[in-house]
N, C-alpha and C positions, 0 to 999 in steps of 0.2 A: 516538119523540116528534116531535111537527113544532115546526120552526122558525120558526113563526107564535107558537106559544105563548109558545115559551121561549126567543127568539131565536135567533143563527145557533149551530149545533153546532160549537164549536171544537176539538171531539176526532172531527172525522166526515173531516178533512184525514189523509192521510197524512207525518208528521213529516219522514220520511224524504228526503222528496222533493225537499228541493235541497240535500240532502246532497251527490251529485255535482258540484252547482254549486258547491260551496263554494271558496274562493278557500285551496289548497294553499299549504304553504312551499314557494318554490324552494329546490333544493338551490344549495351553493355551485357557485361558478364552478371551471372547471378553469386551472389556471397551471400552465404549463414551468418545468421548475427550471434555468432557464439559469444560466450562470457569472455568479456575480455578485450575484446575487437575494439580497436580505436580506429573511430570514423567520424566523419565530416557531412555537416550537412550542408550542402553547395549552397543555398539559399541567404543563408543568416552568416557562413561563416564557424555555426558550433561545432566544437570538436568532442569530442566524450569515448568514453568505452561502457560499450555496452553490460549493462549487468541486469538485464532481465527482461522479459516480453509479457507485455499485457495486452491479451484480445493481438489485436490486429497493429497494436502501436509495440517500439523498441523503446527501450528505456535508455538515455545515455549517461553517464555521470563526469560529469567534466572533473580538472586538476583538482578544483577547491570542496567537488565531494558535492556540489548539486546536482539535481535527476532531472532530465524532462523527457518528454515523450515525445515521438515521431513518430509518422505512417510508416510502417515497412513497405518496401518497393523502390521506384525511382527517388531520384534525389540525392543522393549519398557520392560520398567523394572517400575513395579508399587509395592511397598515396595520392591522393590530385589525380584519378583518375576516376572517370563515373561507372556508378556500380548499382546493381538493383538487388537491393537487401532484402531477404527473405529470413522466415523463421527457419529456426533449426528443423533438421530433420530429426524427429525422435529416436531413440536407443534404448536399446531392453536395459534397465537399471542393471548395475552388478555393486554387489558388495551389500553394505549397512546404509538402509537411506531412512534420515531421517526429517520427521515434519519440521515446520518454520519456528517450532520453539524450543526445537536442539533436541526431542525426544525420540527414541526409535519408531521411525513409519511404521504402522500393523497394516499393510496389505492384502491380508487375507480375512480379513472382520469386517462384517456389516456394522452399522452403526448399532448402537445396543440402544432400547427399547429406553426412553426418558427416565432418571430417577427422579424418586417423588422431592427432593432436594435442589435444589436453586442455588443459581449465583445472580445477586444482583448487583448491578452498574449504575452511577450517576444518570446517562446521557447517553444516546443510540452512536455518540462518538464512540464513546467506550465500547459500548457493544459490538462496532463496529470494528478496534482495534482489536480487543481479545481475540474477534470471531478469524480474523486475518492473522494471527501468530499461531493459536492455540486452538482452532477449530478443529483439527483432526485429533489433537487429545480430547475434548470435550464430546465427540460427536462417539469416539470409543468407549467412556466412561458413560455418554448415556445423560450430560450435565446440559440443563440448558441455562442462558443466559438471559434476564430480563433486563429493561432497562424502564430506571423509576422517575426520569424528568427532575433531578434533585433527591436531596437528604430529608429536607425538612418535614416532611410527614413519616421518614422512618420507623417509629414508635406502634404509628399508626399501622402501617404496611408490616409490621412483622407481628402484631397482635393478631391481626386478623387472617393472617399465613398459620398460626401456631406452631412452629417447628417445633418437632422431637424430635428422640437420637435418631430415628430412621428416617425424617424430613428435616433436615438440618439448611440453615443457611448461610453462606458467605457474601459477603458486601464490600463491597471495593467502594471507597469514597475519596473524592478530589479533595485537596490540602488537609489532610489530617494530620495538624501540628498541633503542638501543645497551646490552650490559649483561644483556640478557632472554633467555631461556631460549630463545623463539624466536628471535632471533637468533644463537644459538650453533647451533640446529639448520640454517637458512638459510645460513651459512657455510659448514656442514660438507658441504650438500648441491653448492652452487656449486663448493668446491672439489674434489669427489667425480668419479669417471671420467666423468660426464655433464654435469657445471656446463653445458660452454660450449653445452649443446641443453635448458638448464633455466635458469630466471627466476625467482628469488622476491621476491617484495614484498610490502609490507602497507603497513598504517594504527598509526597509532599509539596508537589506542584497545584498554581495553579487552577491549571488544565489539563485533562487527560494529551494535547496537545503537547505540551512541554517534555511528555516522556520520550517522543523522540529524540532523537541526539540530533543537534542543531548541524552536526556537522552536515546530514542529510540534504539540508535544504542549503549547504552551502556557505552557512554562518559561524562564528565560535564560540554564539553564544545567544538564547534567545531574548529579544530585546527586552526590558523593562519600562511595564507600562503605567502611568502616573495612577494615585488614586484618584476615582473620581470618572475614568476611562472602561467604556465596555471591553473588556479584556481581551476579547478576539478580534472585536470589530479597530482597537489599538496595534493587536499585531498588524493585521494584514495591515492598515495604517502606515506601519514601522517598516512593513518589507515592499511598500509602495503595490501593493495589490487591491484590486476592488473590494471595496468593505460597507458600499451603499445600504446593498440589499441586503436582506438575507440570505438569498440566494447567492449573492457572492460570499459568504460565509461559509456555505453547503460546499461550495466551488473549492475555496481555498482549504476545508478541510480534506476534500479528495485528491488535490495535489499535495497535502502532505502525507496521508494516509498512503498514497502509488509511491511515495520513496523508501518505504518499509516492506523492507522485503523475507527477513527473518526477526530472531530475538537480540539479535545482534545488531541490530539498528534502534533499540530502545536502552533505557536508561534500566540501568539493573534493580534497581530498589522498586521499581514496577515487576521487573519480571520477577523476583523474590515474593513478591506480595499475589500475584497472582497464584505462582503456584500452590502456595502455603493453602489461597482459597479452594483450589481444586483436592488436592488431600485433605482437606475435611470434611469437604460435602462428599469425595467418594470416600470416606473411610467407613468399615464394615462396623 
């Protein structure tokens, strides 16, 4: 038909045609999740400031001092505007940088060759907390850390170790009060044919758990749990987290263990007791 007739043909255009012109959403902007940074996660509503990155997840720490973890990327709400959070960019350090348990980084040292001297711990929690504060002192001195599943065969474990001055040992033990079962064990090893090439000390907790500062996870104080109550399986209990399994035990110990981020997030009579064990097993 001509457009003389019937005027212009408004279906003789192709529609498509400034489709490509069309004016796209920008995606959001990229932001570092530097220390410090208070942000929001769109989702849930959580607000926090970032105080540290693990793997592929941010850590946030809300008002009252608890830590949780999120994916870096999408998601994030920076003034109520969406934002796609990424890890820092690295920078060449400058200045005095020190490891997680306040002592001067060595940067330029391979780890030293094992002493024939040991530190032992209760529980692969332990092990697991010293290795996360004090790993880079221990891995320069050369100090490994075992871990013995309990006290109570002590005696036994360090007869058949035989330490001397040049193989000495330090032992860290959970609730060594006066009166306590480990303290009866701790004695008996001291005054045992090796005391004077063996060190025992602890904490006065519980659990190697309680040496964090309750503030971490948010609380003012960790709750108290009745006699009679598996101890850990009563925390998570107490802070409403799964405590079925064991594996929800494995579980809840790694989200308290991710809130510890130096020695400044533990109770000081821990950190006092560990060092003391470290200069004696390296003492010359």
């Amino acid at each position: 038909m001509s457009d003389d007739l019937f005027g212009p043909d408004r279906y003789s255009s192709d529609v498509l045609a400034d489709f490509s012109r069309r004016r796209r959403p920008t995606p959001p902007p990229q932001v570092e999740a530097v220390d410090d940074l208070v942000i929001e996660w769109a989702d849930t509503g959580y607000c926090g400031a970032v105080v540290g990155i693990d793997g592929r997840h941010v850590q946030l720490e809300d008002f009252k001092g608890a830590v949780r973890l999120f994916p870096l990327g999408p998601g994030f709400l920076l003034e109520g505007k969406p934002v796609v959070l990424t890890a820092p960019a690295r920078t060449a350090p400058s200045g005095m940088l020190r490891s997680a348990s306040g002592s001067v980084a060595v940067t330029d040292h391979t780890a030293r060759v094992a002493r024939a001297s040991r530190i032992f711990v209760e529980g692969r929690h332990d092990a697991e907390l010293v290795e996360k504060v004090w790993g880079h002192d221990l891995r320069v001195e050369g100090v490994v850390v075992e871990y013995l599943e309990g006290v109570d065969d002590l005696e036994s474990i360090i007869r058949d170790f035989r330490p001397t001055a040049e193989r000495r040992v330090g032992v860290l033990v959970d609730h060594l009060v006066p009166g306590s079962k480990e303290q009866r064990i701790a004695d008996a090893v001291q005054r045992g044919p090796h005391g004077k090439n063996v060190l025992v000390v602890g904490h006065p907790f519980i659990d190697i758990w309680q040496s964090v500062k309750p503030a971490r996870l948010g609380l003012d104080a960790w709750p108290i749990i009745p006699r009679g109550i598996e101890w850990k399986h009563g925390i998570c209990e107490a802070l409403g987290w799964p405590h079925e399994e064991q594996a929800d035990i494995a579980r809840a110990w790694q989200r308290i263990l991710g809130t510890v981020r130096n020695y400044a997030d533990l109770e000081p009579v821990l950190l006092g007791r560990v060092e003391e064990l470290i200069d004696f097993v390296t003492a010359e």
